[in-house]
C-alpha positions as a Python dict, from the first residue, in 0.01 Angstrom:
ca = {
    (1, 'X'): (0, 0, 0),
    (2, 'X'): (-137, -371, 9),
    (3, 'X'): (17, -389, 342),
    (4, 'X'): (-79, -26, 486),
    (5, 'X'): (-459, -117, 412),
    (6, 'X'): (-455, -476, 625),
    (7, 'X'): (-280, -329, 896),
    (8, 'X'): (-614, -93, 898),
    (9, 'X'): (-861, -399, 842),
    (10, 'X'): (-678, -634, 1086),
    (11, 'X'): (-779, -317, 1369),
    (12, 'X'): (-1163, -302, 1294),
    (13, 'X'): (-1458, -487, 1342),
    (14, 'X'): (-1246, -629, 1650),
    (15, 'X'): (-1646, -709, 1877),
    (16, 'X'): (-1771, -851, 1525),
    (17, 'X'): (-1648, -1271, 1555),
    (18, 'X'): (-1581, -1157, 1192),
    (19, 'X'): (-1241, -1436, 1143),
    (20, 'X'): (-1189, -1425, 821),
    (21, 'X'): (-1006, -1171, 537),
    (22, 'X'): (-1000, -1343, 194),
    (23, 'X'): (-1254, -1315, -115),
    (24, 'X'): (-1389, -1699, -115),
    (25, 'X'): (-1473, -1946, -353),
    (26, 'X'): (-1762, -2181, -485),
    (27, 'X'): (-1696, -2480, -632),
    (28, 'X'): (-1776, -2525, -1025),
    (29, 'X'): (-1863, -2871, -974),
    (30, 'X'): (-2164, -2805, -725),
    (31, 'X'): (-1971, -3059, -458),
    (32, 'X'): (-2034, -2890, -142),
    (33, 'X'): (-1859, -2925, 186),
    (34, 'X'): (-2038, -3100, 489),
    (35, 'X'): (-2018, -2789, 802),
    (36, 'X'): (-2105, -2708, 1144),
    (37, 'X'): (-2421, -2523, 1190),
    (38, 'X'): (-2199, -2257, 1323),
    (39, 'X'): (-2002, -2248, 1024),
    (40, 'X'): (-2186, -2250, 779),
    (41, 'X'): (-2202, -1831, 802),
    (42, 'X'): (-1822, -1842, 674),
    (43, 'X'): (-1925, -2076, 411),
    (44, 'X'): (-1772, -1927, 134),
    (45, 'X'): (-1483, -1771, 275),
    (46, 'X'): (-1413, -2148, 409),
    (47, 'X'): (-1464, -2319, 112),
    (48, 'X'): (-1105, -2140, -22),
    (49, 'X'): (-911, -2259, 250),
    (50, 'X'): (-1042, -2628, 182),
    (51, 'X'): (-978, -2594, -169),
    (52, 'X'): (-622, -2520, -98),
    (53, 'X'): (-572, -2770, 182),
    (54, 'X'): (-746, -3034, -31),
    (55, 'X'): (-435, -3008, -256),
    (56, 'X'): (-194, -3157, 7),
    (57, 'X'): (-162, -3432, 305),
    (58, 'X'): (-288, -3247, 606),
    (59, 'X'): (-419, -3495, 815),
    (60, 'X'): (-183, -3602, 1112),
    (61, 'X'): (94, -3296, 1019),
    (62, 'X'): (266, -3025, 1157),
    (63, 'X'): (94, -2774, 919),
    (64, 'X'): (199, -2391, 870),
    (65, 'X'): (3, -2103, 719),
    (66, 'X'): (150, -1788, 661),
    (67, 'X'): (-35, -1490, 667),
    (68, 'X'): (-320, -1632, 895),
    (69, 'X'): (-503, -1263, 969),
    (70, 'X'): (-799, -1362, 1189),
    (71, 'X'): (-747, -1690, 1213),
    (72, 'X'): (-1053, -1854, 1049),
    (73, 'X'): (-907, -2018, 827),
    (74, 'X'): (-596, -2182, 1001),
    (75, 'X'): (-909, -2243, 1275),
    (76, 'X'): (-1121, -2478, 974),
    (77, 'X'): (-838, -2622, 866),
    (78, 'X'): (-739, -2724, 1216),
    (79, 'X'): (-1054, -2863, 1287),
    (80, 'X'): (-1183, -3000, 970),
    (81, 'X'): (-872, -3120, 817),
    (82, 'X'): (-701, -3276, 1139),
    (83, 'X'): (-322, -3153, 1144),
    (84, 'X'): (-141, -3283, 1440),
    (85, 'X'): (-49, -2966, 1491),
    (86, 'X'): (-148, -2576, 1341),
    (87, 'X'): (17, -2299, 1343),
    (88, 'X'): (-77, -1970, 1218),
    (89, 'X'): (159, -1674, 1153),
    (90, 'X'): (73, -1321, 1073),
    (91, 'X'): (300, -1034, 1013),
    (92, 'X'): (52, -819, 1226),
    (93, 'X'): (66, -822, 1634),
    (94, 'X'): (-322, -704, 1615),
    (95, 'X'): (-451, -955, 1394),
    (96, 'X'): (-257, -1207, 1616),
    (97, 'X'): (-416, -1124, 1957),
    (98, 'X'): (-744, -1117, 1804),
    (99, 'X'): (-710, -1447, 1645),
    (100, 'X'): (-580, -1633, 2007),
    (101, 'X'): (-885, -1471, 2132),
    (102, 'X'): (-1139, -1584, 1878),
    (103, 'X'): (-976, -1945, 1826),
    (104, 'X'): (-893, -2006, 2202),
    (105, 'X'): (-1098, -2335, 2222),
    (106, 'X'): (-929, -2533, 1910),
    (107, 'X'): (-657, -2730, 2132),
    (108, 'X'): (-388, -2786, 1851),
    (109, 'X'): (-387, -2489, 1689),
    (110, 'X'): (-164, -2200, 1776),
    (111, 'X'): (-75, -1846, 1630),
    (112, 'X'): (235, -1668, 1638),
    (113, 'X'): (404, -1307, 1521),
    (114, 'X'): (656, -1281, 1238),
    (115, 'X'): (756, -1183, 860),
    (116, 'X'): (672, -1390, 559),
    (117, 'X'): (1012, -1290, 431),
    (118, 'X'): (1212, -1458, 762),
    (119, 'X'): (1013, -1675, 929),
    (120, 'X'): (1114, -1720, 1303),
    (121, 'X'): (1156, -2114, 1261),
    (122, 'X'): (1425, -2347, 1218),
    (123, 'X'): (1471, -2528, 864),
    (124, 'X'): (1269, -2811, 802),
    (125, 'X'): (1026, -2740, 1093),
    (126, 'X'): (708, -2872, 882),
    (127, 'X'): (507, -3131, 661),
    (128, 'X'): (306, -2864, 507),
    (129, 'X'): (257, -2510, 450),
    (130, 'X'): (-60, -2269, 324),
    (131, 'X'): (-8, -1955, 154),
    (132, 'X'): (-390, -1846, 102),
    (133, 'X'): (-436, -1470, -31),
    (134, 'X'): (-158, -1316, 148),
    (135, 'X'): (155, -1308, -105),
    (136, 'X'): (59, -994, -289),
    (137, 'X'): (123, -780, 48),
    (138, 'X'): (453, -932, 85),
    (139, 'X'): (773, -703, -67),
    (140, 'X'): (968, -965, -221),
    (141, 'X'): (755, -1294, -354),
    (142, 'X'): (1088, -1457, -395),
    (143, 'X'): (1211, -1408, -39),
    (144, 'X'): (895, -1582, 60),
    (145, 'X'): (894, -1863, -164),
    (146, 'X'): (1208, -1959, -68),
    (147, 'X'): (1165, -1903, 342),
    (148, 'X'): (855, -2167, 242),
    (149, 'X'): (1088, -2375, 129),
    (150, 'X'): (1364, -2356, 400),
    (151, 'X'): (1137, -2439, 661),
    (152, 'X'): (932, -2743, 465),
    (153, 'X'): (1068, -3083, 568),
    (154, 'X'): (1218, -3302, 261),
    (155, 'X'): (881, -3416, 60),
    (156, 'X'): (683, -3123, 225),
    (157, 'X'): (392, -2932, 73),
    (158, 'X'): (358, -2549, -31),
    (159, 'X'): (-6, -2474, -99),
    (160, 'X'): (-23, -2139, -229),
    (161, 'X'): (-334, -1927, -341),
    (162, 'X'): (-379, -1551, -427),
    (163, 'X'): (-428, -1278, -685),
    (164, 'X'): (-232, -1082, -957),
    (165, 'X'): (-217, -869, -1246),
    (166, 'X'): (-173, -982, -1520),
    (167, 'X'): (153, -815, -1585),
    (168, 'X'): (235, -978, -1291),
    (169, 'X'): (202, -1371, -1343),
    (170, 'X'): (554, -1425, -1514),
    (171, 'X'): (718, -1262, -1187),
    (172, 'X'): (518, -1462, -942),
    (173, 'X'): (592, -1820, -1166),
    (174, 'X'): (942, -1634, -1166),
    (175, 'X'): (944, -1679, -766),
    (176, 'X'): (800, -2011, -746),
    (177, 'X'): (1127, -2139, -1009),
    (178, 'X'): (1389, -2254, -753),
    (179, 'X'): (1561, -2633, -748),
    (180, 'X'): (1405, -2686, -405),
    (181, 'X'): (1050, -2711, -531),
    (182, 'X'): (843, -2921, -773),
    (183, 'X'): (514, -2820, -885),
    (184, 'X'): (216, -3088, -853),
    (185, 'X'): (-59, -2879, -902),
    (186, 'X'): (-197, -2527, -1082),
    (187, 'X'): (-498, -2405, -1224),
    (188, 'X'): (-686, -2008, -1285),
    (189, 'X'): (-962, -2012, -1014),
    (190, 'X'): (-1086, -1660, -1091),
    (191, 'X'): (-1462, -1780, -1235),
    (192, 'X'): (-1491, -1955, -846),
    (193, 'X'): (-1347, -1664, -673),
    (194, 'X'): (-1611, -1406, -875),
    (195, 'X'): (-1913, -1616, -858),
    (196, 'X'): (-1823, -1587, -433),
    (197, 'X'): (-1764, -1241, -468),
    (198, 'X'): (-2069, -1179, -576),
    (199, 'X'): (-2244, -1440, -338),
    (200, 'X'): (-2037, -1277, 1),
    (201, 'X'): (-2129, -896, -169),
    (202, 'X'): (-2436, -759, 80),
    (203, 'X'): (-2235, -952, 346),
    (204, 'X'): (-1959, -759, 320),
    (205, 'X'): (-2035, -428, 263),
    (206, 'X'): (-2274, -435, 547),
    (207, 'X'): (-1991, -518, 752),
    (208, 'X'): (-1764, -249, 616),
    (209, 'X'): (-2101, 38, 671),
    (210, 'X'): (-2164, -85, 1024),
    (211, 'X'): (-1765, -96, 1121),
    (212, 'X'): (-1555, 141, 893),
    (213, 'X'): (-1558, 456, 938),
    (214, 'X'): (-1714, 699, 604),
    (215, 'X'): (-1389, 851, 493),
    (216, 'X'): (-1288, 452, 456),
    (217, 'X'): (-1559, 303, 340),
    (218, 'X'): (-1474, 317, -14),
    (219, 'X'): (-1092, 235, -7),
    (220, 'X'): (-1204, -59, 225),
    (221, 'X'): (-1469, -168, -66),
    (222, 'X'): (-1197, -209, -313),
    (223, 'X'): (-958, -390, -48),
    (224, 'X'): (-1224, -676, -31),
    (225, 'X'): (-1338, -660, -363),
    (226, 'X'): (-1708, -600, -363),
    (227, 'X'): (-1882, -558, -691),
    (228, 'X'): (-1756, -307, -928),
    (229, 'X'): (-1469, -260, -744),
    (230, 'X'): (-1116, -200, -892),
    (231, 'X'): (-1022, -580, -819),
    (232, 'X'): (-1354, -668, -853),
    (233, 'X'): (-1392, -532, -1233),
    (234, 'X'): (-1030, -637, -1308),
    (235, 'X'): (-1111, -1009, -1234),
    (236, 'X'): (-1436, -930, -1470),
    (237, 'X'): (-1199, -781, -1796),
    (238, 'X'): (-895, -1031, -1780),
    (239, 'X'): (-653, -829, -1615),
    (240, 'X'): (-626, -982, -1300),
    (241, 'X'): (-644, -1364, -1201),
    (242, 'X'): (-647, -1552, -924),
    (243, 'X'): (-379, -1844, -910),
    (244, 'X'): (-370, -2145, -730),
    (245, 'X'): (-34, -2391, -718),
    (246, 'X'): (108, -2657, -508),
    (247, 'X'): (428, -2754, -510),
    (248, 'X'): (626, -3066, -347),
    (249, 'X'): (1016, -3010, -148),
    (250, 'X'): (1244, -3235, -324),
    (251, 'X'): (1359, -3451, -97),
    (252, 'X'): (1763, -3431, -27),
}
């Protein structure tokens, strides 16, 4: 269902510039990020990606992110966190034409077509990769963790962010469990992720009246969790989190 949904969102709002998909985040510590004038629209939506970059070496690597959808945030991180090389992969063929076409002008950045679950790369293809509130469309969260993995160089970097249920967690720390990796970092963001919620809120659900149609409208609220929402509410009563973990390749 997860997946049926952004198949539908990566198709609308196409004449918007509208780049990015996930919920955001504000820092607790009141440290904001330096932006571009131009950016600073996508603040909060931006501020998630450089949280979960910030957790790894970017700078001067051949970075990954899977499950790019428009492309704003492989486009920041390109920019503002100076890979040698980005590359951006999305499991839909709309989301990927629209993000060449909004990201044209960032010169080492590129986006490409393909499955989370068998990634069209060889093995140890890159430093780094991002994971950034994408996982919980995916089938099988082990298949993915360990298609990361494959493809990481020895010593590479998984940065991985998203929600779950809370009957979910012990699968999803399940998935992350294999020799290959070593976790360096975790903590429960959901306080940052709710206080953006409810910063991005008239933001986004004038976006979804001007460029969903009626009969959507409300499926499409609770997709990018706008107040009292399903998500939204669960985030509120404990019985969802959002998780954030990096983990290191061991080095063989």
């Amino acid at each position: 269902m997860w997946k049926w949904w952004y198949q539908r969102l990566a198709r609308r709002g196409h004449n918007t510039g509208w780049s990015f998909m996930n919920y955001g985040y504000t820092p607790s510590n009141g440290t904001y990020l330096e932006l571009k004038k131009e950016d600073e629209s996508n603040r909060l939506f931006i501020q998630l990606y450089d949280y979960t970059a910030s957790q790894i070496p970017i700078r001067g690597k051949h970075i990954l992110e899977i499950g790019s959808g428009r492309g704003g945030g492989a486009s920041f991180v390109a920019q503002y966190h100076n890979p040698s090389h980005m590359t951006g992969l999305d499991y839909s063929a709309t989301a990927v034409k629209l993000s060449i076409n909004l990201h044209k002008e960032v010169t080492n950045l590129q986006f490409v077509k393909g499955d989370a679950e068998s990634l069209p790369f060889d093995d140890k293809s890159f430093d780094a990769v991002i994971n950034v509130e994408s996982s919980h469309c995916y089938g099988d969260m082990a298949v993915f963790v360990k298609e990361a993995a494959r493809v990481l160089k020895p010593s590479g970097y998984l940065s991985w962010v998203d929600l779950r249920g809370e009957d979910m967690v012990s699968d999803t720390e399940s998935a992350f469990n294999i020799p290959e990796l070593n976790c360096i970092y975790e903590e429960t963001i959901t306080p940052q992720v709710l206080q953006a919620l409810d910063e991005i809120h008239e933001r986004k659900i004038e976006m979804i009246d001007l460029h969903v149609p009626k009969f959507l409208q409300s499926a499409f609220r609770d997709f990018s969790g706008v107040r009292n929402s399903k998500i939204y509410n669960a985030f509120k009563d404990g019985s969802a989190v959002y998780l954030a973990k990096a983990y290191q390749k061991i080095s063989t």
